[in-house]
C-alpha angles and dihedrals in degrees: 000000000000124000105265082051100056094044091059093054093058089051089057106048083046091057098035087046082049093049096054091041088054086045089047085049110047087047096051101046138092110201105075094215085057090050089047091049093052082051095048083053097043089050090054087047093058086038084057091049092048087050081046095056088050084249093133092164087061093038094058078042092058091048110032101043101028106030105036096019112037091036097049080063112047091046094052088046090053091047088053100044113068120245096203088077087057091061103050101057129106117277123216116233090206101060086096093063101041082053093058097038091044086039084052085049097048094051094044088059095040084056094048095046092055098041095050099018089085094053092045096042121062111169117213132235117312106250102248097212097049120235117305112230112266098186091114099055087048101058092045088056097045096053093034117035095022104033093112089055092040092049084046093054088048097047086046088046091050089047091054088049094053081032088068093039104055087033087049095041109116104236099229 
């Protein structure tokens, strides 16, 4: 393996280890702006993987609409609903239970996936040339064929937005 090989592999292993640092962590923690900052770091790492892979399109993606979009979001959403609410409600003594027997669950199939996946999965030929960059047809196809789906996103993302606000607002 050559230098610049070996070097992306290392890239690699640092962004998919980050990733599963920000997912651990999101999952482990309390605070729920903890939780929103280890997915924040979780979502860069997976943008890093997508630079890594030369898909630049999906890399803005990553960060543009998840990072910076999504995020800004949540987090203005957690900071609007009270947490207090969240606190006082009941807690089920059984969530303990489900965890294990859905955690049980979760490594059987991940087992089984990777026992059996390699016999059911057989990957074709590498492309030689590589992939040409498609971000302009994406774009074209994005602002031409699916304007109408995109402008309606944006106006339900902008309703969910008001939507917080007006559900998180104090009646005085």
């Amino acid at each position: 393996m050559n230098g610049a090989g070996a070097l992306d592999q290392v890239f690699f292993y640092f962004f998919a280890a980050l990733a599963v640092i920000g997912i651990v962590g999101v999952v482990t923690r309390r605070n729920v702006i903890h939780s929103a900052i280890f997915l924040i770091t979780a979502l860069l790492a997976t943008a890093g993987i997508f630079l890594q892979l030369q898909a630049e399109f999906l890399f803005a993606v990553q960060i543009i609409l998840y990072v910076v979009g999504i995020m800004v979001l949540f987090i203005f959403a957690i900071m609007l609903v009270h947490q207090d609410v969240s606190l006082k409600q009941l807690r089920y003594s059984r969530q303990k239970w489900v965890a294990g027997v859905l955690g049980v669950i979760l490594v059987a199939e991940f087992w089984f996936a990777l026992d059996k996946g390699g016999s059911l999965f057989h990957p074709g030929a590498p492309i030689s040339g590589g992939l040409q960059p498609n971000t302009e047809q994406v774009g074209q196809a994005l602002f031409g064929g699916y304007m109408l789906p995109f402008e309606i996103a944006s106006v339900l993302l902008l309703v969910a937005m008001v939507g917080a606000v007006v559900m998180a607002k104090r009646r005085i």
